[in-house]
VOBA-1610 file (N, C-alpha, C; in pm, whole numbers, padded with zeros to 5 digits, always signed):
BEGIN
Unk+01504+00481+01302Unk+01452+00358+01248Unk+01381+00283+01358Unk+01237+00236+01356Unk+01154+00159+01428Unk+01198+00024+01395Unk+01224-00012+01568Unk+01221-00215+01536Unk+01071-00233+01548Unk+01057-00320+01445Unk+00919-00403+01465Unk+00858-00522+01527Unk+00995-00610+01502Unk+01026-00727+01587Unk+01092-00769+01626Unk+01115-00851+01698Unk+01210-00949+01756Unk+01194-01141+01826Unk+01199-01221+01707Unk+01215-01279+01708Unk+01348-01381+01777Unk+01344-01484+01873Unk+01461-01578+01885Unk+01432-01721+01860Unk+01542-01732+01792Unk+01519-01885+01710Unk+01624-01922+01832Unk+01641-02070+01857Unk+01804-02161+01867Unk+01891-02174+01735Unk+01995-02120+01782Unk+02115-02093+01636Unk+02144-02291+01612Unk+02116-02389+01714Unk+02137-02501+01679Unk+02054-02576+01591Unk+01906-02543+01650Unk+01767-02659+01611Unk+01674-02530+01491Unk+01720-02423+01516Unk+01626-02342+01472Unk+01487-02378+01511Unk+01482-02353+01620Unk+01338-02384+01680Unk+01278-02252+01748Unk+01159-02209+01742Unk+01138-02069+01743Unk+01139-02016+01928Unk+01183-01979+01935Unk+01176-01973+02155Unk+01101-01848+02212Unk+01021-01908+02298Unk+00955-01744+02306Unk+01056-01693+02472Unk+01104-01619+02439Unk+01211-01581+02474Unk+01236-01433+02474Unk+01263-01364+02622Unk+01294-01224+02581Unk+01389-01226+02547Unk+01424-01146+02436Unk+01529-01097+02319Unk+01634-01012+02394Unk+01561-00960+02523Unk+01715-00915+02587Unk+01727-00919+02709Unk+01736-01039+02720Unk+01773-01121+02875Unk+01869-01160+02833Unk+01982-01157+02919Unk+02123-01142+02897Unk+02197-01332+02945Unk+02311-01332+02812Unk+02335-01465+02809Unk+02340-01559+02889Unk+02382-01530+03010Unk+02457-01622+03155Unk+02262-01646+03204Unk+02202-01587+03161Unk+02036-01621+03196Unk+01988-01679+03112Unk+02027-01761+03029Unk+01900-01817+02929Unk+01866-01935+02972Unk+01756-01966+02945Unk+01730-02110+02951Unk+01769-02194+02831Unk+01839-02341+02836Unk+01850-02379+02772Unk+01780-02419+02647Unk+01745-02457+02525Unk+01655-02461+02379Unk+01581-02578+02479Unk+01424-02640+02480Unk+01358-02720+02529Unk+01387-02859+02373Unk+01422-02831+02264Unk+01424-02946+02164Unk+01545-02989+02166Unk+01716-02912+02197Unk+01839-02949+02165Unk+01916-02909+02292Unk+01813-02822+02360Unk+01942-02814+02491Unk+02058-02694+02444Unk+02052-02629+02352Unk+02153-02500+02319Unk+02128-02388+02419Unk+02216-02290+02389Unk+02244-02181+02474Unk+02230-02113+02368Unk+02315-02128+02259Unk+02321-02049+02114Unk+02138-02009+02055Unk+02176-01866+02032Unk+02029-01814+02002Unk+02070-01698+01850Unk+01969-01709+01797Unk+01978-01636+01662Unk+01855-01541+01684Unk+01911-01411+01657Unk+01766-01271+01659Unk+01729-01261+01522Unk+01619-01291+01471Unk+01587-01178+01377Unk+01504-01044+01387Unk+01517-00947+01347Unk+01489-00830+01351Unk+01473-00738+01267Unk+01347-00675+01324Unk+01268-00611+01159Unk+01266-00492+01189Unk+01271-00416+01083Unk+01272-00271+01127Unk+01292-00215+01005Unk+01187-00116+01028Unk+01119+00000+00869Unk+01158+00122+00932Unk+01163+00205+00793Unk+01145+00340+00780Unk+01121+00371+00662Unk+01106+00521+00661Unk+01042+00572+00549Unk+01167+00660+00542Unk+01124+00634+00348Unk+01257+00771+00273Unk+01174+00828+00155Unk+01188+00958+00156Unk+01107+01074+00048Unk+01250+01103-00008Unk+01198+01082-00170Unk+01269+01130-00255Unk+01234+01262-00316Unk+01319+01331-00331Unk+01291+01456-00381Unk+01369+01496-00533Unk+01316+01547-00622Unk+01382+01566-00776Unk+01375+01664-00762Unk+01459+01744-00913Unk+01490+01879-00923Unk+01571+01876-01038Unk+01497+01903-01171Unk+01585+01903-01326Unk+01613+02076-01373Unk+01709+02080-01355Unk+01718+02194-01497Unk+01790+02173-01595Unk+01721+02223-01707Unk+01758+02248-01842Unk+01789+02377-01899Unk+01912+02401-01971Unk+01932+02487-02030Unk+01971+02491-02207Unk+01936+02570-02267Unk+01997+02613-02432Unk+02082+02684-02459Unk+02164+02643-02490Unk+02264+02695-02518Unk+02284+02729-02714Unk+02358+02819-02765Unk+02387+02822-02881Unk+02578+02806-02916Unk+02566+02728-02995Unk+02754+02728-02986Unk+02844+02854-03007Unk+02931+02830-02933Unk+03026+02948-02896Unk+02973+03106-02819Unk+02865+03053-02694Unk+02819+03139-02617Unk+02794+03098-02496Unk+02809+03111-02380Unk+02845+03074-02297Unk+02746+03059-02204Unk+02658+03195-02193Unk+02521+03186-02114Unk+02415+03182-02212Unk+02338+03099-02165Unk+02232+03013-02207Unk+02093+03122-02233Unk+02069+03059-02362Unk+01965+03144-02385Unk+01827+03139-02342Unk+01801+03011-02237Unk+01699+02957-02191Unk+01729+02875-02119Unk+01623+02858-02005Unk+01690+02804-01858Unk+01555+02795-01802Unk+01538+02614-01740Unk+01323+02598-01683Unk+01432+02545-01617Unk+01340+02540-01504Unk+01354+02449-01343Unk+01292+02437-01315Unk+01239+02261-01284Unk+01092+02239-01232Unk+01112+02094-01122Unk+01074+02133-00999Unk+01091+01998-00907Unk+01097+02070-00775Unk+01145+01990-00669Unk+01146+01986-00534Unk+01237+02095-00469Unk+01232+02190-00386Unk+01283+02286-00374Unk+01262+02348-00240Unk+01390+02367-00152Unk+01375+02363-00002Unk+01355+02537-00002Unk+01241+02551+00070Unk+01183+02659+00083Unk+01265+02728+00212Unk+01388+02807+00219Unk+01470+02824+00326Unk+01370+02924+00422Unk+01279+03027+00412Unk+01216+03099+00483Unk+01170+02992+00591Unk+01114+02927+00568Unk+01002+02779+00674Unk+01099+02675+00710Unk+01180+02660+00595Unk+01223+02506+00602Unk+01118+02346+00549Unk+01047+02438+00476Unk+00960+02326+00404Unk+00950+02260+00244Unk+00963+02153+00190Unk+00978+02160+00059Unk+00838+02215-00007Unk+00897+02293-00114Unk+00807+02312-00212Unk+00832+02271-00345Unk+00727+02309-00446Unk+00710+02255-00580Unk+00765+02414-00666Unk+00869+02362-00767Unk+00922+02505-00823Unk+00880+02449-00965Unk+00861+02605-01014Unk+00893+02590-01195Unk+00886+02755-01235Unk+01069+02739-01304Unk+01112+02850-01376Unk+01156+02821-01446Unk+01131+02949-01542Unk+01157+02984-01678Unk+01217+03098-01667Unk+01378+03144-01712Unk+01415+03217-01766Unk+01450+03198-01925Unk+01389+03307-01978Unk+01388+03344-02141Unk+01472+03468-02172Unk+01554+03423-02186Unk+01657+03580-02217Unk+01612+03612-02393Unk+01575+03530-02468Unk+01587+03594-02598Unk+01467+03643-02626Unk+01325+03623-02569Unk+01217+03704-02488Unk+01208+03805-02406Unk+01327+03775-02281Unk+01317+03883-02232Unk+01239+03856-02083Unk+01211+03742-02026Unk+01125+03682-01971Unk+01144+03588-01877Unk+01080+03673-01752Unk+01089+03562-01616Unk+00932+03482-01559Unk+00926+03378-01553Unk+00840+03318-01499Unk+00897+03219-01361Unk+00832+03201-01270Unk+00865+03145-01138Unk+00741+03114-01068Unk+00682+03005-01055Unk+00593+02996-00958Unk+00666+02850-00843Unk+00622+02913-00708Unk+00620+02820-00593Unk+00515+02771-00553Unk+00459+02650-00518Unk+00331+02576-00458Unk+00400+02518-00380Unk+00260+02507-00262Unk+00299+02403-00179Unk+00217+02305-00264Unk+00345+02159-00236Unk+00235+02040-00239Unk+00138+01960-00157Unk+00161+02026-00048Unk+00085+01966+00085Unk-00070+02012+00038Unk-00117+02136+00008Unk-00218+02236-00012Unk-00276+02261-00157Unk-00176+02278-00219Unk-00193+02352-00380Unk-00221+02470-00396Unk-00172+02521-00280Unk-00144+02683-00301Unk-00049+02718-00345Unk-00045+02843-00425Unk+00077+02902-00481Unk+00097+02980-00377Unk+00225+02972-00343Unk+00311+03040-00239Unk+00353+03155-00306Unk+00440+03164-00414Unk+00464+03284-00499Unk+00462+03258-00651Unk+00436+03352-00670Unk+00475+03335-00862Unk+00487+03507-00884Unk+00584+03475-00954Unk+00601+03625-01063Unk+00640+03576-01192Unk+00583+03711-01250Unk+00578+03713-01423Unk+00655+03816-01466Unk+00718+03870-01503Unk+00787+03971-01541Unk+00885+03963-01635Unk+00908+04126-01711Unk+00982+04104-01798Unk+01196+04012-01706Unk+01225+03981-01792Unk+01362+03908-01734Unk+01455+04079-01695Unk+01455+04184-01754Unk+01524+04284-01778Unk+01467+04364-01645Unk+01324+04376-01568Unk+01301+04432-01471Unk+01284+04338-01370Unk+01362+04206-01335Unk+01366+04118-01253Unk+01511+04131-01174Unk+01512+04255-01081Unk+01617+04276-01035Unk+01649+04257-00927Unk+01735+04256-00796Unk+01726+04216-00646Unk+01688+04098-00619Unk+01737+04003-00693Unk+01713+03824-00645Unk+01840+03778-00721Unk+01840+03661-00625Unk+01966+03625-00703Unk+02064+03673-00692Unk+02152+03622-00797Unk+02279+03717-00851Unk+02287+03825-00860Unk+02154+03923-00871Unk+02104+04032-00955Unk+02118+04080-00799Unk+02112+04052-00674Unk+02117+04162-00537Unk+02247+04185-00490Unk+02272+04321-00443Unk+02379+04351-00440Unk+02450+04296-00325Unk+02608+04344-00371Unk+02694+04243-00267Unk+02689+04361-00121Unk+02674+04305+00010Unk+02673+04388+00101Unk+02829+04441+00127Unk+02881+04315+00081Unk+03091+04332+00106Unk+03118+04447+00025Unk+03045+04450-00102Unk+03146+04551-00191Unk+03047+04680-00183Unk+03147+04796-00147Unk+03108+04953-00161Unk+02990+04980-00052Unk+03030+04873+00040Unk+02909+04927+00157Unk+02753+04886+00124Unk+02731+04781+00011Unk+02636+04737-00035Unk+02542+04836-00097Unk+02611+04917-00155Unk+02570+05046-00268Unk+02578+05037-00382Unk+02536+05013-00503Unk+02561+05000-00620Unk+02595+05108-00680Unk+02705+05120-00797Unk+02805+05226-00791Unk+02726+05262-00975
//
């Protein structure tokens, strides 16, 4: 966080003192309107905060558990770089159907997108095998 200013008033007269702000107490000069020692700082200081979103939605049908449809669209930490990107997926299971594209928003390049059926969308995700179990061999 950047200070911007520093202001000293007298905490007695409130009278504005031009005064370094950090010259230490047993040194001050007394207020020239009331004669105080007592001094009040105000102090300003900005920063900046980026918000980042990220919704998913899913469909569900009653008494089934995984969802028959599933979009994700928003802010999304790109772990390869460490940079945010812009996501939007679509899984369609009752289609059959994966959609995924990444952009940067800095650029408006698409970083990745695939289209594919959901059934040959294998090795991501959940879908890659565990290295712990069977020597990371699928059995």
């Amino acid at each position: 966080m950047a200070v911007d200013s520093i202001l000293v008033h007298c905490r007695s007269c409130d009278a504005m003192l031009e005064e370094d702000p950090h010259r230490q107490g047993e040194h001050r000069v007394p207020c020239p309107h009331c004669g105080s020692l007592l001094r009040r700082f105000d102090v300003k200081m900005s920063d900046t905060v980026t918000l980042k979103s990220k919704v998913t939605a899913k469909g569900r049908r009653p008494g089934q558990a995984r969802p028959f449809i599933e979009q994700t669209v928003g802010d999304d930490l790109r772990r390869k770089t460490g940079r945010w990107m812009r996501l939007h997926r679509i899984i369609d299971r009752l289609k059959d159907w994966y959609h995924e594209r990444v952009t940067d928003p800095a650029t408006g390049e698409v970083v990745r997108e695939c289209e594919e059926p959901l059934s040959a969308h294998t090795g991501h995700g959940s879908a890659k095998p565990d290295p712990t179990r069977n020597g990371g061999v699928d059995a």
